[in-house]
N, C-alpha and C positions, 0 to 999 in steps of 0.2 A: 470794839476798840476801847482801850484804856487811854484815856490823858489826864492823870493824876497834874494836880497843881499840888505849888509847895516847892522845899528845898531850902538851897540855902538862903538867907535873907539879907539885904545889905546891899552898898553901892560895890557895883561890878567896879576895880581895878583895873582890870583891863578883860575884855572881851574877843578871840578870835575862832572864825567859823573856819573847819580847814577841810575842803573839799579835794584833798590833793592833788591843786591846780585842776581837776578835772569837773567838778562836782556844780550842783546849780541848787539854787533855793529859791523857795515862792513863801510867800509870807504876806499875809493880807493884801494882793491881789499884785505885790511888787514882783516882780521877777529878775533876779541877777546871777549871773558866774559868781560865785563867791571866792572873794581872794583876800588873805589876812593884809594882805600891802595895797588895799585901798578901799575906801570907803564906804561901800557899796549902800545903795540906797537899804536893799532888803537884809544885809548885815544891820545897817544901823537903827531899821524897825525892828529888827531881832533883839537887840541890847537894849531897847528899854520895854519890849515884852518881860524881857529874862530880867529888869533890871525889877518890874514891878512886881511881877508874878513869881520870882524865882528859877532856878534852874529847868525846873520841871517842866516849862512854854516851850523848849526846843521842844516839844512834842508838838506845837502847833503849826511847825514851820514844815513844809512840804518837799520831795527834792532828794536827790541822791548823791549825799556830802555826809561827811564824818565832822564832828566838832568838839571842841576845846573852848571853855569859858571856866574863865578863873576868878573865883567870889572872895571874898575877903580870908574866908577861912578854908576855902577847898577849892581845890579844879574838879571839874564836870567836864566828862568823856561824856557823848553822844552819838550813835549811828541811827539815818536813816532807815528805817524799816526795809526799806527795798534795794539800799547802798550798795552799790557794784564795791564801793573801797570799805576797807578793813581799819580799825583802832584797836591800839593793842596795849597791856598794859603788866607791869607786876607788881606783884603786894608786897614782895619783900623788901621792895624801896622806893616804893610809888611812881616808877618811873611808869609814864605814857608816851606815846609816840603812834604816829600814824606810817611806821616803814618800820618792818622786823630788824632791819638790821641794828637799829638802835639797842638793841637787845643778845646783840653776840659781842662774846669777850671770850679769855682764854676759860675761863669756868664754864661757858656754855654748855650744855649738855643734849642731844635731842630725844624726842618725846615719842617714843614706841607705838603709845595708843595712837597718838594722828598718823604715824607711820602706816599701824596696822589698817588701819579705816581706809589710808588714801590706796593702801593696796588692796583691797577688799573692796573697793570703792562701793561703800557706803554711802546714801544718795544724802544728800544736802549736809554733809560735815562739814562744811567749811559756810554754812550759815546757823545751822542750829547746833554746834557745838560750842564750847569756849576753848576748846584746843586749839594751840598752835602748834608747827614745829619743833619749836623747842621747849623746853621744859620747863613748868614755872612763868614761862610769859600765857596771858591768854586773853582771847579777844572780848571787845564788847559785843554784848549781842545784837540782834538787828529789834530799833525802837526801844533802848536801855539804855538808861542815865546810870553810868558809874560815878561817884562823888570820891574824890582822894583827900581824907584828912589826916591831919595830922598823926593821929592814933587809928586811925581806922578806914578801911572804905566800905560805901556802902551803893548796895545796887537795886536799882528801882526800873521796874517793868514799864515804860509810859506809852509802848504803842505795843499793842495785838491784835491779832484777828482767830474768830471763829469760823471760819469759812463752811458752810454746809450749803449743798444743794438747794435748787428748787428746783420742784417737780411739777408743773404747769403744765399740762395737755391742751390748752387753751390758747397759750399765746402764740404770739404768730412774729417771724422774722423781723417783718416790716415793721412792727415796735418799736424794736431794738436796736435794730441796725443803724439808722440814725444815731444816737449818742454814741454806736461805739464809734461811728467817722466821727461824729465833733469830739470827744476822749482824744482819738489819734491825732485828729487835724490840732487839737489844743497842746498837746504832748511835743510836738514836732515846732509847733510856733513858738512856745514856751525856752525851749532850746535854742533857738535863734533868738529869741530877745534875752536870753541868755549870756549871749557872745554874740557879738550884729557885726565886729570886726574878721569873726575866723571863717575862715575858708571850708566849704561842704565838699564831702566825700561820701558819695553812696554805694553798698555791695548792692547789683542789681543781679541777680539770676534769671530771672524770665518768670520766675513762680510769682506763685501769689503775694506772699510776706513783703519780699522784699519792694516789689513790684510798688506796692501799696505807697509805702515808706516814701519811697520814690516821687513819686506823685505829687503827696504829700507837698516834700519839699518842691518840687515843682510850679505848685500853687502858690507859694509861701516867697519864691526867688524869682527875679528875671536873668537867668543865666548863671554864670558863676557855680555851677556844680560840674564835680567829676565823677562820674560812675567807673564803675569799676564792675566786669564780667568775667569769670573764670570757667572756661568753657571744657568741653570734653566732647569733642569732637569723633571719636572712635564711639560716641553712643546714639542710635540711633532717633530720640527724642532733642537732641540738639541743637539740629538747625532750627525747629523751630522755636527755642526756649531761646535762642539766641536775633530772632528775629521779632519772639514776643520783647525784650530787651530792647529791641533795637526800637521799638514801635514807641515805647514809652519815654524812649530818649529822644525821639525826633518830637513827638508831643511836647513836651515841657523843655526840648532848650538843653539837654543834658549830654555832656562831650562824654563818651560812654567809650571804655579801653575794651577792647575785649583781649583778656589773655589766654593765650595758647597753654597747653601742658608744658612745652619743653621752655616758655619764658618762665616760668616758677620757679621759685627758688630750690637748689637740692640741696638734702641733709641740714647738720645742726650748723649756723653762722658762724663766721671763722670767731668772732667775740662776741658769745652769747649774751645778752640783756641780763639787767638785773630785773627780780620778781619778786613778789614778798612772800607767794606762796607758790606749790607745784601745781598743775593740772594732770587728767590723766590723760588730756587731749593736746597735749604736747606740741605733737608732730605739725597738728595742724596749724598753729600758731606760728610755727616755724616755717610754715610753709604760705599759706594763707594772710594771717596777720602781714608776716615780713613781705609779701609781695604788696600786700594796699600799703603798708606805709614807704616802699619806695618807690609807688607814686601818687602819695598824696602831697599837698601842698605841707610846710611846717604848722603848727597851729591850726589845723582840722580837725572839724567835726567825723569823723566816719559812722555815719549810721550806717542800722543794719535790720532787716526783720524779725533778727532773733525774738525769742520767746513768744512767738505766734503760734507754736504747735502746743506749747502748755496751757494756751485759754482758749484756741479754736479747733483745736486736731480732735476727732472723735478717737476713743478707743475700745479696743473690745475691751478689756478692765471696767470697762462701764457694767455690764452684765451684770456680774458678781454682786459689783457696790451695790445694781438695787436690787438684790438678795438680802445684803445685808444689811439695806438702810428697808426692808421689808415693802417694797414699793414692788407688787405681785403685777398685778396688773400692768406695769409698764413694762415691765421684762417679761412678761407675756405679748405684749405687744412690738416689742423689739428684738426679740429673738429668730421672728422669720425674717425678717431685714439682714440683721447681723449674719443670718447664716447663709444668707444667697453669696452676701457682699465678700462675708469668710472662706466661701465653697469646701464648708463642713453642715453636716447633717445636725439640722435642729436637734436628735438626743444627742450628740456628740457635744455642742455645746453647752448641752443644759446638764450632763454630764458635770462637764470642767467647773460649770459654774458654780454646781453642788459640792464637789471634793474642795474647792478655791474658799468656801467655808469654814474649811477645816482646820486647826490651830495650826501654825506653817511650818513647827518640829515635827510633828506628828507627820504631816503629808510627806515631808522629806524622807523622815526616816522608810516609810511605806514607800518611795518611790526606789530608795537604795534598796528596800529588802525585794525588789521586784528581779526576778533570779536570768528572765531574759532577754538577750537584746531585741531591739525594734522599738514593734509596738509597747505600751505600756501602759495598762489602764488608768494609771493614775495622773498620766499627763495631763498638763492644764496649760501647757503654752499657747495654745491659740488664743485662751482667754487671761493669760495672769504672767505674763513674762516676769513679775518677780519673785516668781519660785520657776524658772529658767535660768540655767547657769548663776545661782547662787551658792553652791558648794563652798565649803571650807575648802582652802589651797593649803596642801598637804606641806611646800615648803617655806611656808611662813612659819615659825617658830617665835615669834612674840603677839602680843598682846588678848584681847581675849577672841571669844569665837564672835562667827558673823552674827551667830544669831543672841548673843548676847548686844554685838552692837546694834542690831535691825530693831534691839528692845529698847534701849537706849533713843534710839531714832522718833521712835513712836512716841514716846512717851514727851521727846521737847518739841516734835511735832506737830500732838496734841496742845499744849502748853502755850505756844506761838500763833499757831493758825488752824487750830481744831483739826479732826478728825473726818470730817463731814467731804469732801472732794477727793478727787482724785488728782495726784501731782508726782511724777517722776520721779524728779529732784530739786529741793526748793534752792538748792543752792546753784540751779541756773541765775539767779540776781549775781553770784562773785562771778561766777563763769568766765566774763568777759574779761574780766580784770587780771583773773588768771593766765587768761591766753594769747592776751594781747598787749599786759603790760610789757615786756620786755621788749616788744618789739617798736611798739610807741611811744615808752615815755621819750626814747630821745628825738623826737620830732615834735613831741609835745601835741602831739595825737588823741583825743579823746574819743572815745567809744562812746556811741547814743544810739541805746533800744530804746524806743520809744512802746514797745508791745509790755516792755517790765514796770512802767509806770502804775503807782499803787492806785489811785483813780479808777483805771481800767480794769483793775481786777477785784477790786470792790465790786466795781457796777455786774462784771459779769459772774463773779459767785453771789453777787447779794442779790442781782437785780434779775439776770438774764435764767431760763428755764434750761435746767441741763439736759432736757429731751430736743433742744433746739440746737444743742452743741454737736450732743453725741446723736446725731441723728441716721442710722443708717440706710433708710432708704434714700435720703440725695446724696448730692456731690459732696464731696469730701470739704469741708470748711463753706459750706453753702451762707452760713451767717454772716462771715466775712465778705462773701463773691457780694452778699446785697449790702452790706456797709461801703462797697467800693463803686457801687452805683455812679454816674456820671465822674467819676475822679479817674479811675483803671478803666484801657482802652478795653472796648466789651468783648473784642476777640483774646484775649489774654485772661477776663476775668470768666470766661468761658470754657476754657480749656479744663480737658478731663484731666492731663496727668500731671504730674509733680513734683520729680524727683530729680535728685542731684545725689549720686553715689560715690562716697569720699575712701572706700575700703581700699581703690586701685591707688590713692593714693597713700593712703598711710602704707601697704606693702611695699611703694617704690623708696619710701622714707627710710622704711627700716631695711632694706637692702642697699643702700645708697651708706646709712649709717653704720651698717652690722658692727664693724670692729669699734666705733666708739661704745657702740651699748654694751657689747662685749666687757669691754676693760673697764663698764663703769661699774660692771656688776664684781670687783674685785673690790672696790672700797664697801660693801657691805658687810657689818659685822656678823660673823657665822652665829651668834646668838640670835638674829631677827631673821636671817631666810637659810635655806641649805641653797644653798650657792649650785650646785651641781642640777640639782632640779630645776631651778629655777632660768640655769641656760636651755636646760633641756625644751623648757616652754620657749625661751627665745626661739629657739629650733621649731615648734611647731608653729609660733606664729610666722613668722618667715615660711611658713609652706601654707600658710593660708587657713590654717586650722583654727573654730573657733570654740572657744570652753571656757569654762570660769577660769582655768589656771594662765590660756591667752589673755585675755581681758587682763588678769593680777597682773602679767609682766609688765603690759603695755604701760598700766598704773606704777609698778614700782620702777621704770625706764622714767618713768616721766619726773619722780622724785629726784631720782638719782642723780639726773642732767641736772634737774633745777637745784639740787645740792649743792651741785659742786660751781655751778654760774655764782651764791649764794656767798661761798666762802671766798670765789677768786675776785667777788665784788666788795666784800667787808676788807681784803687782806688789802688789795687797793686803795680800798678808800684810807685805812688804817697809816699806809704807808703816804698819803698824799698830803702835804700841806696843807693844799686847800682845800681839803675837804668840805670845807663847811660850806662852800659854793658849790661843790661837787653836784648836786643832789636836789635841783629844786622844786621845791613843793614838799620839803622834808619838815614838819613839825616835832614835835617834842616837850614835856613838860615831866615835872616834878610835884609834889607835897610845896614844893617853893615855890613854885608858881612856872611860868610857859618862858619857852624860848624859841624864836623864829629861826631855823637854821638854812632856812632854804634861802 
């Protein structure tokens, strides 16, 4: 990690941290909800860190907020390194703002490249890139101090990480396991001294994550939470994921909903939320999201397990890596594991693992040049899903190709958080923000993963052994079942399966929906997609069919809605007197200094 001291010098004018309204900060050992309209203790040790040290100390403060501090000669943009929320800014008039809309006018224009990416969807763009939707605006990075002077701005890297394995054959669970419960137990408490007034809302599934979460707060509350269960009752793992559920709610005190299929919400809301960005997970938000928040209390917390499969889920992609991170012996040793657990033949994987080497043009092009159907020797989906349905989509017509951006990817990947693990998409940290803002800010609903906490993922790429993760011969997240020791009821933290399957939902979304996606796909400019193709793919996903050019639609479906929510939210506000109350937790600043619009 970097934490560069330095910056601007001089008595801070005015100081505000803008979390918007969502966001919390820890700062030598204070912990608050940070809110520019009050005083906050950890706000006001922040202002004379930054008053002595300069702008650069926001790298010392911990927490998942975006900030604004204005020095005699500059404002200083800041985001969290792990920040669910987005700052945004342009150089061609130094305008900053923590809400895109601040940034649409009749010149507006939008931005092809983030276009292409979100349909392409390219993994972690909306963390490792500075794009935004539109053109000429673009974000701060995550743990980047942008400074706005008057002739210039400049930008300075203050938090990274190098994240690389270790490979320990030695260690053992029971190590470990311990700090990662005190990690979660501190993450989960940290949030409630946070906000000690707002009302708890937890998603409980019956799985592990959420399960956990739950607990968690459990320990932490005498009563006063609401769970929340979405059940799928036509599958036959349910009653008992609904009775591990229930088991964890009578433990800890927890008034636990369980919702049926047909109470879900159907299709898009008759007035869609405003967002600041699209997801490609849309549907679910609309569906998911919009049911916790009507019924959650106003001013809720909604926790959730998320981001426990990116630190605890083993993967076959493990293989490969210790190929390539040359660790013989240990993919020697976990290959008969992996291929019991796979029910593929030890050469069949060691196979995949050897071509998964191979530069990822080169393997594609060789899988195209492969003349027939079926089989295919140069498959490597069992072991490397991301040469699986990554194909260029033949009706996109703007921006560059995938594998120009997959290079791109790599390279601010490297740059941010090393090259050394394995990670999906790192931009699961916005995720939430994306999928859930429209549906919460008007309840004033905040979203808390506690599994995204930068703590926790320190401890386990710096500290924890990734043969203890990815471990194939136990249970699937076995490191977690022993960190849940005496907290998770033992029959639940026992349980072999896992799973919650959301496909039957997104098809009932997009059948429920078809003629608004339809008509949405006529506002697209025939320069960025061929229009005709690209229903064609609506058509296949609507029958269930999956391919890289499904996957594109669902992504350019998910832009498109959020587009058009985006203009009928700016032409409103535009048209309203009061806007300027419209909207709160809306910041904004200049080269002249900040203004509280919210």
């Amino acid at each position: 990690m970097s934490n560069d001291r330095g910056g601007s010098s001089g008595t801070l004018s005015e100081a505000i941290l803008l979390p918007c309204r969502d966001g919390l900060i820890s700062i030598e050992g204070i912990v608050q909800r940070v809110d520019g309209e009050i005083g906050a203790a950890a706000l006001r040790r922040l202002v004379e860190i930054v008053e002595r040290d300069g702008p650069a100390a926001l790298a010392c403060a911990e927490g998942d907020f975006v900030a604004l501090v204005q020095a005699r000669d500059a404002v200083h943009a800041f985001k969290s390194f792990t920040s669910q929320y987005q700052i945004y800014y342009r150089e061609a008039d130094g305008l900053v703002a923590n809400r895109l809309f601040a940034f649409w006018d009749a010149a507006g224009e939008w931005n092809e490249d983030y276009f292409a990416r979100h349909v392409l969807i390219v993994p972690g763009y909306q963390f490792l890139s500075r794009e935004t939707p539109i053109k000429n605006v673009v974000r701060v990075l995550p743990g980047e101090l942008v400074s706005l002077r008057a002739q210039q701005i400049d930008r300075r890297q203050l938090v990274r990480r190098n994240y690389a394995y270790r490979f320990d054959p030695d260690q053992r669970r029971e190590e470990v396991a311990e700090q990662v419960l005190h990690l979660l137990r501190d993450g989960v408490k940290t949030r409630l001294a946070a906000r000690p007034q707002a009302r708890i809302c937890v998603e409980i599934s019956g799985g592990l994550d959420s399960s956990f979460i739950a607990c968690l707060l459990g320990e932490q509350l005498s009563g006063g939470i609401r769970g929340v269960m979405f059940s799928q009752p036509r599958l036959p793992s349910h009653a008992i994921s609904e009775q591990y559920a229930r088991d964890v709610a009578d433990r800890y005190g927890i008034e636990l909903v369980v919702l049926p299929p047909e109470d879900l919400p159907v299709g898009v809301p008759d007035a869609p939320g405003y967002s600041d960005e699209p997801s490609d997970f849309f549907w679910f938000g609309d569906i998911f999201s919009r049911a916790v928040a009507g019924l959650a209390a106003s001013n809720s917390y909604v926790f959730t397990g998320f981001g426990a499969d990116q630190l605890f889920l083993r993967s076959p992609a493990f293989l490969p890596h210790l190929l390539r991170q040359k660790q013989y012996r240990a993919f020697r040793n976990t290959l008969p594991e992996a291929s019991r657990l796979l029910s593929r033949g030890q050469v069949s994987i060691g196979w995949q693992c050897l071509l998964s080497q191979m530069p990822a043009e080169l393997h594609r092009r060789l899988q195209r040049a492969w003349p027939f159907r079926g089989w295919n020797p140069w498959d490597v989906s069992d072991v490397n899903m991301e040469r699986a349905l990554t194909d260029d989509i033949a009706w996109l017509r703007c921006g560059k190709s995938l594998a120009a951006y997959s290079q791109e990817r790599a390279v601010a990947e490297a740059t941010l958080v090393g090259n050394g693990i394995l990670c999906d998409d790192w931009g699961y940290f916005s995720a939430p923000r994306a999928v859930t803002q429209a549906h919460f800010s008007g309840k004033s609903l905040v979203d808390a993963s506690p599994f995204c906490d930068l703590p926790l993922l320190d401890y386990v790429y710096d500290q924890i052994s990734a043969l203890l993760v990815h471990d194939f011969g136990a249970r699937y997240k076995e490191l977690l079942r022993d960190a849940q020791k005496g907290v998770v009821p033992d029959n639940l933290r026992n349980r072999q399966n896992d799973t919650f399957v959301f496909n039957s939902f997104q098809m009932a979304y997009i059948d429920a929906t078809k003629e608004r996606l339809e008509s949405l796909l006529d506002e697209v400019d025939a320069a960025w997609i061929d229009v005709k193709a690209a229903r064609l793919a609506l058509q296949q996903l609507s029958f269930g069919m999956a391919s890289s050019s499904t996957r594109s639609v669902t992504a350019l479906l998910g832009y498109l809605q959020w587009r058009r929510s985006f203009l009928d939210f700016c032409a409103q506000r535009k048209a309203s007197a009061d806007h300027e109350n419209a909207d709160d937790g809306f910041f904004q600043a200049s080269r002249a200094g900040l203004r509280n619009l919210g």
